[in-house]
C-alpha positions as CSV (number, residue, x, y, z in Angstrom):
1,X,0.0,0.0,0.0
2,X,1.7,3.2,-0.6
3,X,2.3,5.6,2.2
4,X,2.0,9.0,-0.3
5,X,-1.2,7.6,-2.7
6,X,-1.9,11.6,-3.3
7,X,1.2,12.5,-4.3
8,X,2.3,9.1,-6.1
9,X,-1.0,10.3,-8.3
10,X,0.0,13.4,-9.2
11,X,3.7,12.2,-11.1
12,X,3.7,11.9,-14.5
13,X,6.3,9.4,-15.9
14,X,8.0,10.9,-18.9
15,X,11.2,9.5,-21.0
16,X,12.5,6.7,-19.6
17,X,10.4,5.5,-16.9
18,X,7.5,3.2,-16.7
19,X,4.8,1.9,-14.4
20,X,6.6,-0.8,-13.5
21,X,9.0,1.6,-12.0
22,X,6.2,3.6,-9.5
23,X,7.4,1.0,-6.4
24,X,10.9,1.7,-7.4
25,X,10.1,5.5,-7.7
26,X,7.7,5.7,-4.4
27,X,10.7,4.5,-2.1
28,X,12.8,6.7,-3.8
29,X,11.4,9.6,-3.7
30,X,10.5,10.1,0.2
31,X,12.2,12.6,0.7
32,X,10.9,14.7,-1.9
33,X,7.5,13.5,-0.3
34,X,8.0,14.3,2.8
35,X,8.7,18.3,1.6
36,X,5.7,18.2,-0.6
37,X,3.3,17.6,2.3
38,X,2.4,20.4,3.3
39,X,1.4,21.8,0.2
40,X,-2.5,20.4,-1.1
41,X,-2.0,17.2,-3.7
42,X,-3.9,19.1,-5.9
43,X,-1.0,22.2,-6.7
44,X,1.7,19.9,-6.9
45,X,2.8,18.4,-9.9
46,X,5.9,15.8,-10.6
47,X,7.6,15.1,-13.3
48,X,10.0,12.8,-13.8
49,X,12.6,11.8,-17.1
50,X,15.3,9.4,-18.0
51,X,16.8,9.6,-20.8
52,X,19.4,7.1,-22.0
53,X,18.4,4.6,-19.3
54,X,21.0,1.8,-18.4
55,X,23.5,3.5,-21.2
56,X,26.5,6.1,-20.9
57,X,25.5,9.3,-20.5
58,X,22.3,8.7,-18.5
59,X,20.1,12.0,-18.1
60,X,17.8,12.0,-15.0
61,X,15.2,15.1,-14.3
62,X,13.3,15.7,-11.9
63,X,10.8,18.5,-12.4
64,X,8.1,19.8,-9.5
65,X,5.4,22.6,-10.1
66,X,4.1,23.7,-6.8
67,X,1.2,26.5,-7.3
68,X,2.4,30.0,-5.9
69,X,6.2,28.6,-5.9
70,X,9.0,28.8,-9.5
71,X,9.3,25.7,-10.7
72,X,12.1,23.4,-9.8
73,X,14.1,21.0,-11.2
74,X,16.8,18.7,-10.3
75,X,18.9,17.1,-12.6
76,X,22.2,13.7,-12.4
77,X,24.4,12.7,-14.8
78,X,25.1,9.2,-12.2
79,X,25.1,6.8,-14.2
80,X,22.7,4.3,-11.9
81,X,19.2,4.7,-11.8
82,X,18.5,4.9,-8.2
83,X,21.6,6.7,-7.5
84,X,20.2,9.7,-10.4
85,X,17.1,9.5,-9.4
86,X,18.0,10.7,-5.4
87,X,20.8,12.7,-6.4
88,X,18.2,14.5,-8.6
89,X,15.5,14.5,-5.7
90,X,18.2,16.4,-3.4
91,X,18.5,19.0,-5.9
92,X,14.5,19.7,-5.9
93,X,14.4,19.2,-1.9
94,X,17.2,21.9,-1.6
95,X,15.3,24.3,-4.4
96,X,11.8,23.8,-2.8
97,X,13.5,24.9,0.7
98,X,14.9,27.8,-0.5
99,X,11.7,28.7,-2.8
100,X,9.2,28.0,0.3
101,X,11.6,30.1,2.5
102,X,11.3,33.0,0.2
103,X,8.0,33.2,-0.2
104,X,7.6,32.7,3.6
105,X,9.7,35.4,4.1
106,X,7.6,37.8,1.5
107,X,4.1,37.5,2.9
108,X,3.2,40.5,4.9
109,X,3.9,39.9,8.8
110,X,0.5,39.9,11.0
111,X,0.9,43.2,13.8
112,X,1.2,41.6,17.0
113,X,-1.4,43.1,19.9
């Protein structure tokens, strides 16, 4: 059963992977899940890429769209595919820190009384 069924619903499997790789990806990606969960399922969107899978010069991207926050993506050159895949995650975890930080920081403070 998987511990993130919102957000597992809400990646979309570009170049490279398959849905025979969701299990692989879910355990992967906890992290990443783990940031996302305070934002609504329903603003976050994940996408993730391969390209040359299992060859030289593997390409792995990690893209998330979070409403209200830039768009962030993390990107490995490593050539194994779980290795890519949560080198790529730390890249997005880092950027969506930094991005929910700003735009923490920019929202009007509330007066105390």
């Amino acid at each position: 059963m998987s511990t993130h069924p919102h957000l597992m619903e809400r990646i979309r499997l570009e170049d490279g992977y398959h849905e025979d790789d969701l299990p692989f990806i879910e355990h992967a990606l906890t992290q990443l899940f783990a940031q996302l969960e305070r934002f609504d399922p329903s603003m976050v969107h994940i996408g993730l890429r391969v390209k040359d899978r299992g060859r030289p010069g593997m390409h792995t991207s990690v893209e998330v769209c979070v409403s209200g926050l830039p768009t962030v993506v993390g990107v490995s050159d490593l050539p194994d595919t779980k290795a890519a895949l949560n080198d790529a995650e730390d890249k997005v975890v880092a950027q969506l820190r930094e991005a929910a930080d700003r735009h923490h920081d920019r929202r009007p403070r509330q007066p105390r009384h």
